[in-house]
ROLUM-111858 format. One record per atom (N, C-alpha, C): residue number from 1; chain; atom name; x, y, z. Coordinates in Angstrom, 2 decimals, decimal comma. Layout:
% ROLUM-111858
   num   chaine   atome         u         v         w
   NUM        A      CA         X         Y         Z
...
END
This chain:
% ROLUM-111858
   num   chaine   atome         u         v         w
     1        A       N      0,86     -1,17      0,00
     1        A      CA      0,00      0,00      0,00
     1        A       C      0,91      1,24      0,00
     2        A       N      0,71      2,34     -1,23
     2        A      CA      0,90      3,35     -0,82
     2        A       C      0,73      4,46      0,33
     3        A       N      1,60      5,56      0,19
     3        A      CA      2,04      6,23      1,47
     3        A       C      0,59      6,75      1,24
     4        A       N      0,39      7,41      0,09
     4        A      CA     -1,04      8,04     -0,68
     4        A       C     -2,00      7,93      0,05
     5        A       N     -2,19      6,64     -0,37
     5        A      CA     -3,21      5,47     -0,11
     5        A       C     -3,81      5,19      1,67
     6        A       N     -1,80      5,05      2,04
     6        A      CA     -2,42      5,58      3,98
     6        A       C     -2,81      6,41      4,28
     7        A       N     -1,95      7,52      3,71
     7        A      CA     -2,78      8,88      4,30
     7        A       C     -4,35      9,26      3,98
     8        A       N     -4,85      8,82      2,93
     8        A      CA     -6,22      8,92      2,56
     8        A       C     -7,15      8,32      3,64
     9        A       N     -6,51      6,81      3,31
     9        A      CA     -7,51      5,82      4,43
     9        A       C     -7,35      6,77      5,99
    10        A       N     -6,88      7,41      6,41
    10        A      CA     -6,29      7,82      7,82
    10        A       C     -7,34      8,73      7,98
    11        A       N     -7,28      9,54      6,71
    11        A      CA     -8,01     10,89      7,01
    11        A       C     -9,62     10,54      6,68
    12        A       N     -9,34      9,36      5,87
    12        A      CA    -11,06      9,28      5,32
    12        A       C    -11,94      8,64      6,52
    13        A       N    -10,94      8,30      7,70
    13        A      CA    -11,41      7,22      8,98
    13        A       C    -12,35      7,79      9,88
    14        A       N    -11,78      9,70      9,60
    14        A      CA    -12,16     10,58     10,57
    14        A       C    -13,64     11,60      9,98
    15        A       N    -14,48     10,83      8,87
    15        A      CA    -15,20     11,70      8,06
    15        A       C    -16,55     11,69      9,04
    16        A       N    -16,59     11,73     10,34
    16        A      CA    -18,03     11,46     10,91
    16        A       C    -17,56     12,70     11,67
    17        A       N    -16,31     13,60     11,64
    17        A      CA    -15,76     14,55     12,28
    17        A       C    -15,45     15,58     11,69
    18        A       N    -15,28     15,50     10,80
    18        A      CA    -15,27     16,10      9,57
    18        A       C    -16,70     17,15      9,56
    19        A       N    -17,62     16,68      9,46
    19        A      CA    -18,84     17,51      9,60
    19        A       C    -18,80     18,79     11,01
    20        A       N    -18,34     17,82     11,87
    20        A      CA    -18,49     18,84     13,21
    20        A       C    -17,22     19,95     13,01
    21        A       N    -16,27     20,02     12,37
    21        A      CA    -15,04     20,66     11,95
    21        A       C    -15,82     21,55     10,91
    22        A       N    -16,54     21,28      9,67
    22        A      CA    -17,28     22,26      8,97
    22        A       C    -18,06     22,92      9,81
    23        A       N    -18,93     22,70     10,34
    23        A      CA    -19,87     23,36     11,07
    23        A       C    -19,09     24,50     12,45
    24        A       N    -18,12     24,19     12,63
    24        A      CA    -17,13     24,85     13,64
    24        A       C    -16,64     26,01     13,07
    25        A       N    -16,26     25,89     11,70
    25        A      CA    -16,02     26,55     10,60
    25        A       C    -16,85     27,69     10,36
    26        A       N    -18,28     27,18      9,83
    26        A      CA    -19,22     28,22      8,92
    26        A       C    -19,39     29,03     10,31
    27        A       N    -19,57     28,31     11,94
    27        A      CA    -20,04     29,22     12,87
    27        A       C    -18,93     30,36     12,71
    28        A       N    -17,62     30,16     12,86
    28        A      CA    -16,26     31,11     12,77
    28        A       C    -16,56     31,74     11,61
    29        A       N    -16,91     31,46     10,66
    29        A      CA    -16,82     32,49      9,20
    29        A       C    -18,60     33,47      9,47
    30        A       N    -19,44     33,14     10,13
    30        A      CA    -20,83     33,85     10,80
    30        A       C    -19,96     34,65     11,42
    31        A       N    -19,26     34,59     12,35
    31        A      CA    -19,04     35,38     13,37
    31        A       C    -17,82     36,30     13,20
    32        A       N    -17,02     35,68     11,75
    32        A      CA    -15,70     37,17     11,08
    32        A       C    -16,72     38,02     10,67
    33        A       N    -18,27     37,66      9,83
    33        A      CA    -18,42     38,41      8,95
    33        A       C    -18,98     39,70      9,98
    34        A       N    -19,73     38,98     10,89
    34        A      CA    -20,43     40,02     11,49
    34        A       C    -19,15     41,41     12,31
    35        A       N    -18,37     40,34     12,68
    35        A      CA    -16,90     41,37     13,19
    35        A       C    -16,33     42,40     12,37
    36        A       N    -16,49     41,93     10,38
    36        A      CA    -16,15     42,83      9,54
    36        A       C    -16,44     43,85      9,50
    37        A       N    -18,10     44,05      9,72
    37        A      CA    -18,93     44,95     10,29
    37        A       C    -18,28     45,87     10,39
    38        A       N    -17,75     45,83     12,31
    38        A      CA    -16,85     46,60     12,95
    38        A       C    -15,45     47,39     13,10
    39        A       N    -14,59     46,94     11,91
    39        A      CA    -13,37     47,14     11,53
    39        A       C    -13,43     47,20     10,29
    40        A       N    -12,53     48,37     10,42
    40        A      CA    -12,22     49,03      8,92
    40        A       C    -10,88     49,03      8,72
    41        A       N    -10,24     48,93      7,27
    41        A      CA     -8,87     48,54      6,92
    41        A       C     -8,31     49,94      7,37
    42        A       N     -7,22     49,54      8,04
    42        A      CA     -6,09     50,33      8,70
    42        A       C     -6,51     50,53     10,46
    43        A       N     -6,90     49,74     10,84
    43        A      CA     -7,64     49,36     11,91
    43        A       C     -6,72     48,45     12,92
    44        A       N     -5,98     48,73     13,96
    44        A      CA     -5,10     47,67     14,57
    44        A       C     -5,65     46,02     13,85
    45        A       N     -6,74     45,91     14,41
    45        A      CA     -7,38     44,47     13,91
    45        A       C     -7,60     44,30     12,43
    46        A       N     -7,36     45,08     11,78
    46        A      CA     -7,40     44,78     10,44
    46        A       C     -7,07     43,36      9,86
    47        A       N     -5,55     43,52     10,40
    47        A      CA     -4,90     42,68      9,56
    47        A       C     -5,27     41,26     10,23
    48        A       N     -5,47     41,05     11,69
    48        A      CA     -6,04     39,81     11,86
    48        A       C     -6,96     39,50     11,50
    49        A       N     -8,13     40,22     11,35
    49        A      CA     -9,13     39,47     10,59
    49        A       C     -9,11     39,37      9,37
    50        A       N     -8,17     39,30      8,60
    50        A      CA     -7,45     39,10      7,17
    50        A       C     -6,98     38,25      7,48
    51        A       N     -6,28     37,73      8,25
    51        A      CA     -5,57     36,37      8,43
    51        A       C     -6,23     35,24      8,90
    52        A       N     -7,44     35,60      9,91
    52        A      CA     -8,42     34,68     10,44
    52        A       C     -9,58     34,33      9,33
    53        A       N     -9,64     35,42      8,70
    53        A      CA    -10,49     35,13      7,06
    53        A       C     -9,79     33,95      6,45
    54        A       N     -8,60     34,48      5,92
    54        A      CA     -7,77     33,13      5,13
    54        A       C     -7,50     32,03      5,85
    55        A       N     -7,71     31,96      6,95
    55        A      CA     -7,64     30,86      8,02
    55        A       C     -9,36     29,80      8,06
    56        A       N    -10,08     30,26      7,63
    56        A      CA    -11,65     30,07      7,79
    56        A       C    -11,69     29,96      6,49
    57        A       N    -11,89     30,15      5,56
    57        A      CA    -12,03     29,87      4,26
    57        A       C    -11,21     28,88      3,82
    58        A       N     -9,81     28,69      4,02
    58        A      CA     -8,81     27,82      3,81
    58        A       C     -9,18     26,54      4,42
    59        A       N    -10,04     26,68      5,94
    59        A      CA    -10,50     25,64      6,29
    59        A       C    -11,77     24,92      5,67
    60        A       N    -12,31     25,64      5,48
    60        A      CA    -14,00     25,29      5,13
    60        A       C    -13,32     24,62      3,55
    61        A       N    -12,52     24,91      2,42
    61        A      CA    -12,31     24,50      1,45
    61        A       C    -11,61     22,98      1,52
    62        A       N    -10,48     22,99      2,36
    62        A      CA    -10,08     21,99      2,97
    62        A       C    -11,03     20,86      3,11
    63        A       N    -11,86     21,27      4,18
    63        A      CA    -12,73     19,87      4,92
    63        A       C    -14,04     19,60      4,40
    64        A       N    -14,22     20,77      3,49
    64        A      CA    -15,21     20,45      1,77
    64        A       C    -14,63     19,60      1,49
    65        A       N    -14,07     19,64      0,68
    65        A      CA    -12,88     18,99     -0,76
    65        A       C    -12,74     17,26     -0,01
    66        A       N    -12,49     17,26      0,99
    66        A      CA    -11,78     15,85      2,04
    66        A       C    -13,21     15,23      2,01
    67        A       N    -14,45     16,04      2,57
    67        A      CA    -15,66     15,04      3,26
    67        A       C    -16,27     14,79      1,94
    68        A       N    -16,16     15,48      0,76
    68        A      CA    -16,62     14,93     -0,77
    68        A       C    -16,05     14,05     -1,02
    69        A       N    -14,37     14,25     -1,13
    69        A      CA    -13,70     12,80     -1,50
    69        A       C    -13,74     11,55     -0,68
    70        A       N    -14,09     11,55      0,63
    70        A      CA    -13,95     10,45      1,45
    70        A       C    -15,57      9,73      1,26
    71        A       N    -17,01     10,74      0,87
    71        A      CA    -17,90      9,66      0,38
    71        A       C    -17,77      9,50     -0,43
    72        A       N    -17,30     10,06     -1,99
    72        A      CA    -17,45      9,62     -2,82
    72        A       C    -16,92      8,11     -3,00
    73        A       N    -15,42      7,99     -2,46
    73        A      CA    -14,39      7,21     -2,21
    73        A       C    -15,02      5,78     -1,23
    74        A       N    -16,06      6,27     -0,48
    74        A      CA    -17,00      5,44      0,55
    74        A       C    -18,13      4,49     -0,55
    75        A       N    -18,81      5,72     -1,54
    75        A      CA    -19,75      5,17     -2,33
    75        A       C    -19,45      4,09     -3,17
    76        A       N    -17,75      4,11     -3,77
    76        A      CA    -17,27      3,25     -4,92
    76        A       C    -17,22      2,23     -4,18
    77        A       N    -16,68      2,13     -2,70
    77        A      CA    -16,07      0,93     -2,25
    77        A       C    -17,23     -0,30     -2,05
    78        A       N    -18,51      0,42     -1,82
    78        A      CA    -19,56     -0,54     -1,59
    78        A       C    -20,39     -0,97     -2,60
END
């Protein structure tokens, strides 16, 4: 077995967690947007919530992309 192949099976083991990690997510990306609100660029906090943005989006794309491939990957096997 590929290294590939482990790391897939490893991560695809954890897809019932995966959901609670999205949902942890969209609550954090609810709660930048409403913060955006409040801060305006050149704002001490600016730049963190620029980084906590790309941090939240980066995630939510992430553990999209993984919980699609791990059913799809679930659907073939059965």
């Amino acid at each position: 077995m590929s290294k590939t192949s482990s790391l897939l099976d490893l991560l695809c083991a954890h897809r019932p967690q995966m959901k609670v990690a999205l949902g942890v997510l969209i609550a954090c990306a609810l709660l930048l947007g409403l913060s955006a609100l409040f801060v305006s660029p050149g704002d001490d906090a600016w730049f963190i919530l620029v980084i906590d943005g790309v941090l939240v989006v980066g995630g939510i794309g992430f553990f999209s992309v993984a919980y699609w491939y791990c059913t799809k990957r679930a659907m073939n096997e059965s």
